[in-house]
C-alpha positions as CSV (number, residue, x, y, z in Angstrom):
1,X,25.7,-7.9,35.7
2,X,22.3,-10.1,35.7
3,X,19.8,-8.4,33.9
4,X,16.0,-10.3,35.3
5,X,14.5,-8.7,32.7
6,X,16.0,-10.2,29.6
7,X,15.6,-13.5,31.1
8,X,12.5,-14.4,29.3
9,X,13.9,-13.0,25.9
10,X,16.8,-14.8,26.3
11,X,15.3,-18.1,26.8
12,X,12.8,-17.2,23.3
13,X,16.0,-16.3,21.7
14,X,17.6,-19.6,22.7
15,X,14.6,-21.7,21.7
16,X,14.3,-20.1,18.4
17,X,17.6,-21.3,17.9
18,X,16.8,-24.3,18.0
19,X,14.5,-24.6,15.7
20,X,15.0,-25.4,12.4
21,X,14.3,-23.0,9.7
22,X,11.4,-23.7,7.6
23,X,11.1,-20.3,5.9
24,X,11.8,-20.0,2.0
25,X,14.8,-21.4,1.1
26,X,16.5,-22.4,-2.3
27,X,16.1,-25.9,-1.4
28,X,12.6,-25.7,-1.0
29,X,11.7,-23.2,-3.5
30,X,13.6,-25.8,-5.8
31,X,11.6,-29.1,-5.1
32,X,8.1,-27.0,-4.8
33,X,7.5,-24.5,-7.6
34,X,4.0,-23.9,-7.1
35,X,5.4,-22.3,-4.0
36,X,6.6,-19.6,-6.2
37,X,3.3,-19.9,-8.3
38,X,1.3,-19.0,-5.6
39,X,3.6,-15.8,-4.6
40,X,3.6,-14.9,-8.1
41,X,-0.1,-14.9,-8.1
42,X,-0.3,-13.1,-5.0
43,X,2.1,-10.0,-6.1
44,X,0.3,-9.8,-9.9
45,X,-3.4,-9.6,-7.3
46,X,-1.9,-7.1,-5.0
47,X,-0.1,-5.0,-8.0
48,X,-3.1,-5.2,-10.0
49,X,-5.1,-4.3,-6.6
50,X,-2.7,-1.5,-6.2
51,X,-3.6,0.1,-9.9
52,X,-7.0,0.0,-9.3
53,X,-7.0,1.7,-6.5
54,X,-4.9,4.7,-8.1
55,X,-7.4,4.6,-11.4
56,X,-10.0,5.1,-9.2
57,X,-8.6,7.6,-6.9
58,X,-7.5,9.5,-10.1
59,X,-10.9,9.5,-11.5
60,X,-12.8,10.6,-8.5
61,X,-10.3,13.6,-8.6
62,X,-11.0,14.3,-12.0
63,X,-14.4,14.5,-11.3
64,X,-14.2,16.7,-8.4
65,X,-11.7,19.4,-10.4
66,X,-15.1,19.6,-13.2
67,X,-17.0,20.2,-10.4
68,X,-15.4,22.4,-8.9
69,X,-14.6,24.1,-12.0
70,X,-17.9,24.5,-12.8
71,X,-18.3,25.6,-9.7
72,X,-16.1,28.7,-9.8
73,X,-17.7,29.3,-13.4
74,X,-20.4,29.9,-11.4
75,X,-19.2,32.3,-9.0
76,X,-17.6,34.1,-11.8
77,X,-21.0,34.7,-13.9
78,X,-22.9,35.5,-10.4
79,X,-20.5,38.1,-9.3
80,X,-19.6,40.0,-12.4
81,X,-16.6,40.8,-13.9
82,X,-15.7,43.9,-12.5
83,X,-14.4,42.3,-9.1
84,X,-11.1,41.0,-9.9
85,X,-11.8,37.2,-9.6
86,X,-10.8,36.6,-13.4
87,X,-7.5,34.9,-14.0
């Protein structure tokens, strides 16, 4: 069964093989710390990134549930108490 279309993966695949890998390894991480320094510093930016963001978007809901609030006070004194919106 010859498949033409998996020719040109095949040959990628096979090439990729060849290659060395040049990725993280112990041996590397080993001899270059401030490889791991650098990732280190990366996932403290991107965790401390990824709080800020949620303080923030925590906030900004806070802010709209006062306003909102306030807004439904509002209702509430403009339409009387007789018309069942109290709760």
């Amino acid at each position: 069964m010859n498949l033409p279309n998996l020719q040109p993966v095949a040959s990628v695949l096979a090439l990729l093989a060849q290659e060395p890998v040049s990725g993280f390894t112990a041996e590397n991480v080993a001899t270059r710390p401030e490889i791991v320094e650098r990732g280190l510093r990366f996932l403290n930016l991107a965790y401390t990134a990824v709080w800020v963001v949620l303080a923030v978007y925590l906030v900004s809901l806070s802010v709209r549930l006062r306003r909102l609030s306030l807004q439904v006070r509002r209702l509430r004194e403009r339409g009387g108490a007789g018309d069942g919106l109290r709760g």
